[in-house]
C-alpha positions as CSV (number, residue, x, y, z in Angstrom):
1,X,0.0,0.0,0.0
2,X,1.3,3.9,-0.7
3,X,1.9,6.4,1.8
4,X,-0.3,8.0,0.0
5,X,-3.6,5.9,0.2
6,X,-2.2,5.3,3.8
7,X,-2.4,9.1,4.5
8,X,-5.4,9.5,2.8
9,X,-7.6,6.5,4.2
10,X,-6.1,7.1,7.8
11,X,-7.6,10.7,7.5
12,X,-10.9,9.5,6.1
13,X,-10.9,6.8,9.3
14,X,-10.1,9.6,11.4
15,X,-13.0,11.2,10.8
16,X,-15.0,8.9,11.1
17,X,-13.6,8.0,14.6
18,X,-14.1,11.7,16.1
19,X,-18.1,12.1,14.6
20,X,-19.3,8.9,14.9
21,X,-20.8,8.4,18.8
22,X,-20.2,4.6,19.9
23,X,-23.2,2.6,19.4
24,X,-25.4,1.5,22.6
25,X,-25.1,-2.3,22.4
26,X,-21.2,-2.5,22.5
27,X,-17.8,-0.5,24.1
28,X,-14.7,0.4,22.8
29,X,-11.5,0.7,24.5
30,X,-8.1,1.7,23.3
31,X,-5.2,0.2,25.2
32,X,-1.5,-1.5,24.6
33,X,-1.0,-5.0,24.2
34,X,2.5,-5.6,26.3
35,X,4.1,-8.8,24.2
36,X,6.5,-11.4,25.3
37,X,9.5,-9.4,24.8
38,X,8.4,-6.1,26.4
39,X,7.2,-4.5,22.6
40,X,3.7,-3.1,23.3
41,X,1.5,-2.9,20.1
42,X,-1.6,0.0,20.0
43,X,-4.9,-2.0,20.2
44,X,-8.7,-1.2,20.1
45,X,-11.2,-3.5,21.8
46,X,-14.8,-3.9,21.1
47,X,-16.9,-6.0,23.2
48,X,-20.5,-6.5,23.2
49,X,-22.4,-4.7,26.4
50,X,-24.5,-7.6,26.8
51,X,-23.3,-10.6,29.5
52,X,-22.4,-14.1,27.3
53,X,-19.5,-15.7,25.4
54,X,-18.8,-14.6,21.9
55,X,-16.9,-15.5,18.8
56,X,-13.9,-12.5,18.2
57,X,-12.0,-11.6,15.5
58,X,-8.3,-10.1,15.3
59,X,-8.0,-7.6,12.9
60,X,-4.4,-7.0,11.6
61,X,-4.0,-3.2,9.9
62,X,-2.7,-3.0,6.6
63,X,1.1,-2.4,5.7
64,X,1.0,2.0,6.5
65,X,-2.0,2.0,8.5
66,X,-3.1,2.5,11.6
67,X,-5.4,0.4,14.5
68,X,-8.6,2.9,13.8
69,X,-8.0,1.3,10.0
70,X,-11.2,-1.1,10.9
71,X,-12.8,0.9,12.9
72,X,-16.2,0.8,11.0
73,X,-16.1,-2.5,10.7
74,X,-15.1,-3.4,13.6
75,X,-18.2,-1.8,15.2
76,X,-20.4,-3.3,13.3
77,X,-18.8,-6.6,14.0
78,X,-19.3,-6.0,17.7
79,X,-22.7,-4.6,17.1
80,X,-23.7,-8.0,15.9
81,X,-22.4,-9.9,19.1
82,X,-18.8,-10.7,18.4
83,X,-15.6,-9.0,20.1
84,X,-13.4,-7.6,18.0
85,X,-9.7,-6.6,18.7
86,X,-7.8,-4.4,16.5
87,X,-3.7,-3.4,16.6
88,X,-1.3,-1.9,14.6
89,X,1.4,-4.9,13.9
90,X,5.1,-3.8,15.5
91,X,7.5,-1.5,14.2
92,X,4.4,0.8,12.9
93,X,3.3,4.3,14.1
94,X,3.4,3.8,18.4
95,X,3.5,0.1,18.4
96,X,7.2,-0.7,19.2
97,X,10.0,-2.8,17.7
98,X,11.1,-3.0,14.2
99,X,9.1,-3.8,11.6
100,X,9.2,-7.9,10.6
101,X,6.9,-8.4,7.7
102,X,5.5,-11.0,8.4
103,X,8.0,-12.8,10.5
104,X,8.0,-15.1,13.2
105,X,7.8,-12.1,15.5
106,X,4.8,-10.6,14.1
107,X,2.7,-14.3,14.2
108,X,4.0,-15.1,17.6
109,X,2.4,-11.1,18.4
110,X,-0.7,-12.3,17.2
111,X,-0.8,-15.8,19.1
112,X,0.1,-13.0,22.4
113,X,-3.1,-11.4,21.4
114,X,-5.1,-14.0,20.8
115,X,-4.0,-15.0,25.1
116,X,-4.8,-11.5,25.9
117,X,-8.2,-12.0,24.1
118,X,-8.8,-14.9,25.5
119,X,-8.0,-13.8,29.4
120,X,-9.8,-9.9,29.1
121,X,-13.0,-10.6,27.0
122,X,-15.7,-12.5,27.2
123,X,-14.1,-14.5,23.9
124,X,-15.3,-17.9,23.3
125,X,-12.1,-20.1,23.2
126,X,-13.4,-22.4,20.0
127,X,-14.6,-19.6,17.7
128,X,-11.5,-17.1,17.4
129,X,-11.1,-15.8,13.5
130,X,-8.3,-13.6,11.9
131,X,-8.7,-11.0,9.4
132,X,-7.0,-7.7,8.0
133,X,-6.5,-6.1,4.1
134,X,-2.8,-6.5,2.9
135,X,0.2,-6.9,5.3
136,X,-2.9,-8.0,7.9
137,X,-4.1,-10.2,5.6
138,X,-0.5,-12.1,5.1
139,X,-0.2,-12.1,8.7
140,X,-3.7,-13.9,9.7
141,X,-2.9,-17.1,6.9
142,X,0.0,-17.6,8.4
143,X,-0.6,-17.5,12.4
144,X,-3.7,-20.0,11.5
145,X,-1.0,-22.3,10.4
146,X,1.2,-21.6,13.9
147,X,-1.8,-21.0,16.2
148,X,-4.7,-23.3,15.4
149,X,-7.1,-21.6,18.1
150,X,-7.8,-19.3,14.6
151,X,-10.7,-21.2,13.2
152,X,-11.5,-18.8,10.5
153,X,-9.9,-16.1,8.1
154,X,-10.8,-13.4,6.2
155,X,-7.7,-12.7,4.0
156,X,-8.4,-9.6,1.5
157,X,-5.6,-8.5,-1.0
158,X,-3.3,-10.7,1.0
159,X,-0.4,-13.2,-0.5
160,X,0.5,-16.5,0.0
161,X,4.1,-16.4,-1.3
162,X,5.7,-13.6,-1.2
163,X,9.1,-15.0,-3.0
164,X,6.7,-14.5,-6.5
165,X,5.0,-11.2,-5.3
166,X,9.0,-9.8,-5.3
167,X,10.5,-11.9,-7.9
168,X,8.0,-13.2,-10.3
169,X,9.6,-15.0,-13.6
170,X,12.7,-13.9,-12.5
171,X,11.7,-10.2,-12.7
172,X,11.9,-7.9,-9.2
173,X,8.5,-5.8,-9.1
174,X,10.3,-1.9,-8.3
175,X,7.2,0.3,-8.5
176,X,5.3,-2.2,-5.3
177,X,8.1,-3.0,-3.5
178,X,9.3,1.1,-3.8
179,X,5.6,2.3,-2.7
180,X,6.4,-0.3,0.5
181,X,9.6,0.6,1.6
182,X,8.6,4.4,1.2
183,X,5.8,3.2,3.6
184,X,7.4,1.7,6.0
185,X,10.4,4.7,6.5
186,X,6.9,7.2,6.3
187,X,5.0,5.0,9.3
188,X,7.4,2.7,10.8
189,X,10.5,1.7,11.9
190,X,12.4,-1.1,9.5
191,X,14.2,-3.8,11.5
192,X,17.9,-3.6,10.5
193,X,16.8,-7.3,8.6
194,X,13.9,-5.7,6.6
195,X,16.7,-2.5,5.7
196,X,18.8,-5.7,4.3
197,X,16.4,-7.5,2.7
198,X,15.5,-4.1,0.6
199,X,18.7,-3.1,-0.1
200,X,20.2,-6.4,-1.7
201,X,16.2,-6.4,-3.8
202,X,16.6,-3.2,-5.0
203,X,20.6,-3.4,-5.9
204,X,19.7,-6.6,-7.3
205,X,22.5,-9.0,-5.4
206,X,22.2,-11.2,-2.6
207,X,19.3,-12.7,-4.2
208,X,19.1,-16.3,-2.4
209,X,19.0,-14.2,0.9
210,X,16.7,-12.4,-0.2
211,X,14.5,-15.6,-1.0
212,X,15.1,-17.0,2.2
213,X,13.8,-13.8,3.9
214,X,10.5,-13.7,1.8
215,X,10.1,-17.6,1.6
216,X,9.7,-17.6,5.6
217,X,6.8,-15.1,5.3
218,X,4.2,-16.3,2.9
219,X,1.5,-18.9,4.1
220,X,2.6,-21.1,0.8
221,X,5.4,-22.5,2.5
222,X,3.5,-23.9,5.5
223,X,0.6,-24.8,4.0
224,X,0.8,-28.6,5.2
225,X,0.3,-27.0,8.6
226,X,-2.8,-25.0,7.6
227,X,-4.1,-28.2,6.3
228,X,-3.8,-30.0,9.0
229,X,-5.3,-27.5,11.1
230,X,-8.1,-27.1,8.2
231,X,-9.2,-23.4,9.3
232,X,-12.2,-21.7,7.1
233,X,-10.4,-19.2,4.7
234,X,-12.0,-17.4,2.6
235,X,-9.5,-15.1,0.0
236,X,-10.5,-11.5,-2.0
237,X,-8.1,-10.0,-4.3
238,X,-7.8,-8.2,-7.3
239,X,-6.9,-9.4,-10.4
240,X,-4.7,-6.2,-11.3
241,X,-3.3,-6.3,-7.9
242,X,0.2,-4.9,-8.7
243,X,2.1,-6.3,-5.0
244,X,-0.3,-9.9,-5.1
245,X,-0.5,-10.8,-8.4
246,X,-4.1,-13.9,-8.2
247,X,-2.0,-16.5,-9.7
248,X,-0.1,-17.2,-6.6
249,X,-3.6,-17.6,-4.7
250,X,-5.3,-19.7,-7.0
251,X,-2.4,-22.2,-7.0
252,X,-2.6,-22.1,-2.7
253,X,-6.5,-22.1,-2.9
254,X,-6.6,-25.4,-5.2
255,X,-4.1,-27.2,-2.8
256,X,-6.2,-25.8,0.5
257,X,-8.3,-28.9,1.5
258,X,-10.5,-26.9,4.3
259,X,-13.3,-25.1,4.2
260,X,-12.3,-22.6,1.6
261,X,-13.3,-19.4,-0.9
262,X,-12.1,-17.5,-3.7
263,X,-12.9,-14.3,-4.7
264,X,-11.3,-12.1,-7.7
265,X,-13.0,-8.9,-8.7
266,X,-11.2,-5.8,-11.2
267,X,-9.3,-3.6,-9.6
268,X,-5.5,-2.8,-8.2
269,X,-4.2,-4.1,-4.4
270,X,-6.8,-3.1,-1.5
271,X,-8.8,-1.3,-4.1
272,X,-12.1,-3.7,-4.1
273,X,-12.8,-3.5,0.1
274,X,-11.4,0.4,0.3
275,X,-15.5,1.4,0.2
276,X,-16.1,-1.2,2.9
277,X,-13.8,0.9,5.1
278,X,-15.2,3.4,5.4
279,X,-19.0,1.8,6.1
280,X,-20.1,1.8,2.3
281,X,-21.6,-1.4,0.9
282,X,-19.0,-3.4,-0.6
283,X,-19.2,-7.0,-1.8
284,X,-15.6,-8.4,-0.2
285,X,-16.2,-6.8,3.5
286,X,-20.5,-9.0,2.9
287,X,-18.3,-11.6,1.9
288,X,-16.0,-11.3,5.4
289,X,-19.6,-11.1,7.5
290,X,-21.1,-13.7,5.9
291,X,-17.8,-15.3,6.1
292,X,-17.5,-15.6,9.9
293,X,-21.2,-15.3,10.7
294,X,-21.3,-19.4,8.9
295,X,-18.1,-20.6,10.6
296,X,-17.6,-18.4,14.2
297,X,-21.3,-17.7,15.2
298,X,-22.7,-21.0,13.7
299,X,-25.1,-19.0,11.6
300,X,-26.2,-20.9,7.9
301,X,-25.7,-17.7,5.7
302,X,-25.3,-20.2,2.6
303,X,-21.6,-19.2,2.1
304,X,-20.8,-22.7,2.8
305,X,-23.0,-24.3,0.1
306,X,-22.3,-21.8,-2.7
307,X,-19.4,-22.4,-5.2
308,X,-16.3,-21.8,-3.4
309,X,-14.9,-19.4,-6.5
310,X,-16.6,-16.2,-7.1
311,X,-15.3,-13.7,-10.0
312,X,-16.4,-10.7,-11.1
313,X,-16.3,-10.0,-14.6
314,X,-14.3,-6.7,-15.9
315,X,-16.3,-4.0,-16.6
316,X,-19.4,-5.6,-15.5
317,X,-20.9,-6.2,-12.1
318,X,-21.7,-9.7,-12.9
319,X,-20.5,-12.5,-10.7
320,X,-19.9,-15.6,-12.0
321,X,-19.7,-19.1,-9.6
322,X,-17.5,-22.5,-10.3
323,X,-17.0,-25.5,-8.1
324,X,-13.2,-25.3,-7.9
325,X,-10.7,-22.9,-10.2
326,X,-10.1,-26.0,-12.7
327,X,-13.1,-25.5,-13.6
328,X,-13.3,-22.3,-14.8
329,X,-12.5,-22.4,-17.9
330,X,-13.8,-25.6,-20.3
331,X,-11.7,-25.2,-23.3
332,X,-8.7,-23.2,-24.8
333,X,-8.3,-21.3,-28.0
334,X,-4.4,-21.6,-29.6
335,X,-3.2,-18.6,-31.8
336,X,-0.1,-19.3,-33.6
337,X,2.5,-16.7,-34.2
338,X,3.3,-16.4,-37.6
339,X,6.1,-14.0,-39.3
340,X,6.4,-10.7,-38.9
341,X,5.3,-9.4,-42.7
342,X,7.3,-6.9,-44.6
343,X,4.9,-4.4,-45.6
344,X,3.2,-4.0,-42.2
345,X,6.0,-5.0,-39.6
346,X,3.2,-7.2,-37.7
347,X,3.1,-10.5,-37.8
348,X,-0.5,-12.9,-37.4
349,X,-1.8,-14.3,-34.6
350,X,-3.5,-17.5,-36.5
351,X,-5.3,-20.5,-35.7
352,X,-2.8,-23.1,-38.1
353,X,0.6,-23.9,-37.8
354,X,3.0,-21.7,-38.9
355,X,6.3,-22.3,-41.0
356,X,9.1,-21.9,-39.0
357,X,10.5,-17.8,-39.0
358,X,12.5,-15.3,-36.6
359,X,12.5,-11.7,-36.2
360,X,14.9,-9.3,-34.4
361,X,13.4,-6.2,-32.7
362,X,15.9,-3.1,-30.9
363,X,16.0,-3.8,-27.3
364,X,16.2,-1.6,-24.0
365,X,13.9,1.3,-25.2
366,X,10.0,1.7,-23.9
367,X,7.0,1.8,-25.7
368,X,3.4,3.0,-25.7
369,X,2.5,-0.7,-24.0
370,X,3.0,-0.5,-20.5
371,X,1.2,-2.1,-17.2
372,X,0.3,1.6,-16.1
373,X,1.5,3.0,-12.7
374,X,1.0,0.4,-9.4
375,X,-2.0,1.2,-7.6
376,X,-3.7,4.4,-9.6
377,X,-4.2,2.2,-13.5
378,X,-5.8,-1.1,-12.2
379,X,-7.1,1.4,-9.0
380,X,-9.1,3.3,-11.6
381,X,-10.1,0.1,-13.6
382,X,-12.3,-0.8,-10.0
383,X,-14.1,2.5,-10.2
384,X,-14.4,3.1,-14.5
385,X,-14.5,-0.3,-15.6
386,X,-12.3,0.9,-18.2
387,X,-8.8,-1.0,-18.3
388,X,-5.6,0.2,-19.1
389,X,-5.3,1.2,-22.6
390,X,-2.9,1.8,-25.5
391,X,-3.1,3.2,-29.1
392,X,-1.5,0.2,-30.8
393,X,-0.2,1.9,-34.1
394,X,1.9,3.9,-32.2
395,X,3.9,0.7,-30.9
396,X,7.4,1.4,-32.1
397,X,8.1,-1.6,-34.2
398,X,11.8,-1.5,-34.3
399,X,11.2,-1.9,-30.2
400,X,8.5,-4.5,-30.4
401,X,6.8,-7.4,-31.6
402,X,2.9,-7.4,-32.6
403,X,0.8,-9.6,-33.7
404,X,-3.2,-9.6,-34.0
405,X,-5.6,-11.5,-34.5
406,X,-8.7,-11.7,-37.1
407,X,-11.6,-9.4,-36.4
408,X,-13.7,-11.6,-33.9
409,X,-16.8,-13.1,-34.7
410,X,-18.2,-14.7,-31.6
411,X,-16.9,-13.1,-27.7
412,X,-14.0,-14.8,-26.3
413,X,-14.5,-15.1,-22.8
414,X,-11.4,-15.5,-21.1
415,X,-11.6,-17.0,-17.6
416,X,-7.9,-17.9,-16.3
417,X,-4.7,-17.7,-16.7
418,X,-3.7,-17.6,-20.5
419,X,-0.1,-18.9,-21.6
420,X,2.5,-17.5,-23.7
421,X,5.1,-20.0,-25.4
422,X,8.2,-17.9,-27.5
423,X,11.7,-18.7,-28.2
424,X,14.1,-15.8,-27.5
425,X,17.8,-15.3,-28.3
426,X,19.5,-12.3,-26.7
427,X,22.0,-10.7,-28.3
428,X,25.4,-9.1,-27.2
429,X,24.2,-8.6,-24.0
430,X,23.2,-11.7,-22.9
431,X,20.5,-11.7,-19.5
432,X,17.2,-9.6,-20.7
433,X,13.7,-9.3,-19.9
434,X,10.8,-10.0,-22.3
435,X,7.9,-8.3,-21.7
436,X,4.4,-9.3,-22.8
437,X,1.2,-7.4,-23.1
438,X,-2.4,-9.2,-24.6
439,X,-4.9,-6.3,-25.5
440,X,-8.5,-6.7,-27.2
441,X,-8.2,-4.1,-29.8
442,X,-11.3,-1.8,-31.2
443,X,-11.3,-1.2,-35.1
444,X,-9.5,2.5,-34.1
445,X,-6.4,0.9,-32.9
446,X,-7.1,1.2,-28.9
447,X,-6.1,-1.7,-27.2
448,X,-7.3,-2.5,-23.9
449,X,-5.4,-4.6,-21.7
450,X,-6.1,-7.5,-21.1
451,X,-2.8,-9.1,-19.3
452,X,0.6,-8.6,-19.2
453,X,3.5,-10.7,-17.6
454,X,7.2,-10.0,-17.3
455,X,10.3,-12.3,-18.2
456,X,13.8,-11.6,-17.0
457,X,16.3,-14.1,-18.3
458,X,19.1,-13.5,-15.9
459,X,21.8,-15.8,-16.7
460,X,21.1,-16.3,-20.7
461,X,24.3,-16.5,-22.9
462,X,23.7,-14.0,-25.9
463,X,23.2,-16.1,-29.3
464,X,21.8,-18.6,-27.3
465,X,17.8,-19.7,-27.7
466,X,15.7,-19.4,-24.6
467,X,12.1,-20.9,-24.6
468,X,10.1,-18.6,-22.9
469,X,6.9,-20.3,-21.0
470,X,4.9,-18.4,-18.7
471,X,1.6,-17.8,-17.8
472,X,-0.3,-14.7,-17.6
473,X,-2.2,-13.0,-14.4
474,X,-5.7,-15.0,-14.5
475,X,-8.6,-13.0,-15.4
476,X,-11.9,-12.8,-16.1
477,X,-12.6,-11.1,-19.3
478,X,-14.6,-10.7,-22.2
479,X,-13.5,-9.7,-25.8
480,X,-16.2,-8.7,-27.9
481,X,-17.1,-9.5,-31.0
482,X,-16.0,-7.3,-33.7
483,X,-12.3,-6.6,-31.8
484,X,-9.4,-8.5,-32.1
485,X,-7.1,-10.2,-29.9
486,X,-3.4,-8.1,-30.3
487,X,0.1,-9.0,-28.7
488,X,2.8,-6.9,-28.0
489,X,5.7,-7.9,-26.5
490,X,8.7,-5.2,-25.3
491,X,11.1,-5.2,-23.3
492,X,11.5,-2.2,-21.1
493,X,8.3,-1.3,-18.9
494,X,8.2,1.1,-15.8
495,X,6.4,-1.2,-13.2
496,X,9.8,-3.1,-13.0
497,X,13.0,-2.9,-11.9
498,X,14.7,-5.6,-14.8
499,X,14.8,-4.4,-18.4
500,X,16.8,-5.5,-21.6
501,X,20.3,-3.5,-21.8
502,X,20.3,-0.5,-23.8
503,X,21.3,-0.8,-27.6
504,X,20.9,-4.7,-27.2
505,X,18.6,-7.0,-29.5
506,X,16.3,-9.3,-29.3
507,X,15.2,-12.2,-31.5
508,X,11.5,-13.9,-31.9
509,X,11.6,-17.1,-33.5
510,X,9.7,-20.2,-34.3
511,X,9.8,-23.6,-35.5
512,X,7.8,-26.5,-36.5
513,X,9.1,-28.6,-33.0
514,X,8.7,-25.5,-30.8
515,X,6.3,-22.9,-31.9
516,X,5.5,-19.8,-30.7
517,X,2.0,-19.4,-29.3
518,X,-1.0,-18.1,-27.0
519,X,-3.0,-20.0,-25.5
520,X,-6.4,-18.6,-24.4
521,X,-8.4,-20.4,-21.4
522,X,-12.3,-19.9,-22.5
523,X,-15.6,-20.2,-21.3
């Protein structure tokens, strides 16, 4: 999350915290939580006025924010009979010690909650749930797989491996990972092993240290403990979500054998539940109540018969529902890649096989296709319906493959992950990155994008093939008919920190025992 949303949803929140009077059947206190090694983390309490024994839920604030983050929510939580407790993760704002992202500090903080819960509220022992947007989100799938008292989450814009949210296909994510270090110097104080971990990511050395830090803080690496404890966790992200990129979470949610939900909607990081923050309906914070009200308060909302995998469609409010994420699509659609032609420097995407061919396009210089700025281009996406967009004649094509498609005469819906398979040979320089962009393009040109995924070859030889074979961000989108299906592939794009060397060269090539193709998953 940016300081900047931080700044600007903390002073929303604030608001909201001085004008709204505390409601009647609940009370609120604001206190520290004193943890095993003398670090006291900020904390609000709700608990409901009436005598009894209630389910609670631990809310964990986002990376940048503050406890009074939830504060809505939290009321209304407690306003419908559970107790809630809120804080502010260490090393952010007033709670002390260094920020540990995730670390076994931070889930042995929430375990020390969950015994202060447990011993100071009228908290039934059986039915204790874990929820937060973001860094809290990270933080509640792993303590259910250290503390197994959690017996639901609610996980929204979360990750489960943060090893591909920093390095995915090889290629280190600068624009998220600079909005979160600016963050946490803003809010926070770094632990001297979070300073590290940054500066070897962002001068690109010390990699496998790097690894090691990230691998110990994503819920992917114990998930054999969460499935043995089989908490209910349900999971709401976005499928532009420039930090948490879905395809990470739909690999953990297909190996999850609890009780279990997946929800993907348009829109960048934290974008989809920012409304529900702030009080305003919002389909992932129902989700959440729904959510807890089925597994903490007993309560048959019907969450637990529906199909566990819920996407919303771009551009439309539409949801559809599928029995697992397999399912999701029922066939493919392959488009060849044929040779780039002479007289319009764009090649074909086709439904035959091509004859074998190979093009070389300038490396190390930008074009018009580009994945947009982190938060603000997918951000706006949630609120327009209108994706990120790019006049496609104006490609440079001395800096860029393209190929389209034939005009469309039936929708493609895409639903999934589509896959891009390419040969590449790098030229003098040797370690590049190959950048990908598929757009559905109007009859003017304007290409909207669809995906786009990033490729750094780090220790290529230059002459030397490379088969490229990667899959796309999943999505849930439909082409219409009467546009076309375009690919552009650079190698230079602002969102990340790896690009191809400057006055290097890159070849595209095919054959007939390795072509070049994309493959569409379709409903």
């Amino acid at each position: 999350m940016s300081w900047l949303r931080a700044v600007a949803v903390t002073l929303a929140l604030s608001l909201c915290f001085i004008t709204t009077p505390a409601s009647a059947a609940s009370s609120l206190r604001a206190l520290k939580f004193a943890m095993r090694d003398a670090v006291a983390l900020d904390g609000l309490v709700f608990t409901p006025d009436a005598p009894g024994r209630y389910p609670a839920i631990i809310f964990i604030t986002s990376w940048g924010l503050p406890n009074i983050e939830y504060i809505v929510q939290a009321q209304k939580f407690a306003d419908a009979g559970y107790v809630v407790v809120s804080y502010t993760p260490r090393g952010f704002y007033t709670s002390g010690g260094g920020i540990d992202t995730a670390g076994p500090k931070d889930i042995g903080d929430l375990s020390e909650v969950i015994n202060w819960t447990l011993a100071n509220t009228p908290t039934e022992p059986t039915r204790i749930g874990a929820a937060g947007i973001s860094y809290g989100a990270g933080i509640s799938l792993i303590g259910a797989a250290f503390d197994s008292r959690i017996r639901a989450v609610a996980a929204m814009s979360g990750w489960t491996d943060l090893t591909y949210s920093l390095y995915s296909n090889q290629t280190r994510h600068l624009q998220s990972a600079g909005l979160l270090a600016l963050a946490a110097e803003l809010t926070g104080t770094p632990s001297p092993e979070l300073r590290q971990a940054l500066s070897n990511f962002f001068a690109n050395q010390n990699v496998p240290d790097v690894i090691a830090y990230s691998q110990a803080r994503g819920a992917a690496t114990y998930l054999d403990r969460i499935n043995a404890s089989r908490p209910a966790i349900l999971m709401a992200n976005a499928y532009g979500d420039s930090f948490f990129a879905p395809n990470q979470l739909t690999d953990f949610f297909t190996r999850l054998s609890g009780p279990k939900r997946l929800e993907l909607r348009p829109g960048d990081h934290a974008i989809p539940e920012l409304t529900g923050i702030l009080g305003l309906p919002n389909d992932a914070w129902t989700s959440t109540r729904r959510w807890f009200d089925q597994y903490l308060r007993g309560i048959n909302t019907g969450i637990a018969t529906e199909n566990p995998v819920q996407l919303q469609l771009r551009g439309q409010s539409t949801y559809e529902s599928y029995p697992s994420w397999s399912a999701v699509s029922t066939s493919t659609a392959r488009f060849n890649l044929s040779d780039v032609h002479w007289w319009s420097n764009e090649g074909d995407l086709a439904p035959g096989a091509q004859p074998a061919w190979s093009a070389t396009i300038l490396a190390g210089d930008d074009t018009v296709a580009n994945g947009g700025v982190v938060l603000l281009t997918n951000g706006a996406e949630a609120i327009t319906g209108e994706p990120a967009q790019a006049w496609l004649p104006a490609v440079d094509r001395d800096n860029a493959g393209v190929w389209h498609s034939d005009w469309l005469t039936s929708p493609q819906r895409v639903r999934g992950a589509a896959r891009l398979r390419l040969t590449v040979t790098p030229g003098s320089s040797g370690a590049t990155t190959v950048i990908a962009y598929l757009y559905d393009t109007d009859w003017g040109g304007t290409g909207s994008l669809v995906t786009h995924v990033a490729v750094t070859l780090r220790d290529a030889v230059a002459g030397r093939p490379y088969l490229v074979d990667v899959d796309f961000p999943a999505t849930a989108y439909d082409v219409p008919s009467g546009h076309r299906l375009s690919l552009v592939i650079d190698t230079v794009d602002p969102l990340y920190a790896d690009k191809a060397p400057a006055f290097s060269t890159l070849q595209f090539s095919s054959s007939t025992s390795s072509p070049s193709y994309v493959s569409l998953p379709l409903k």
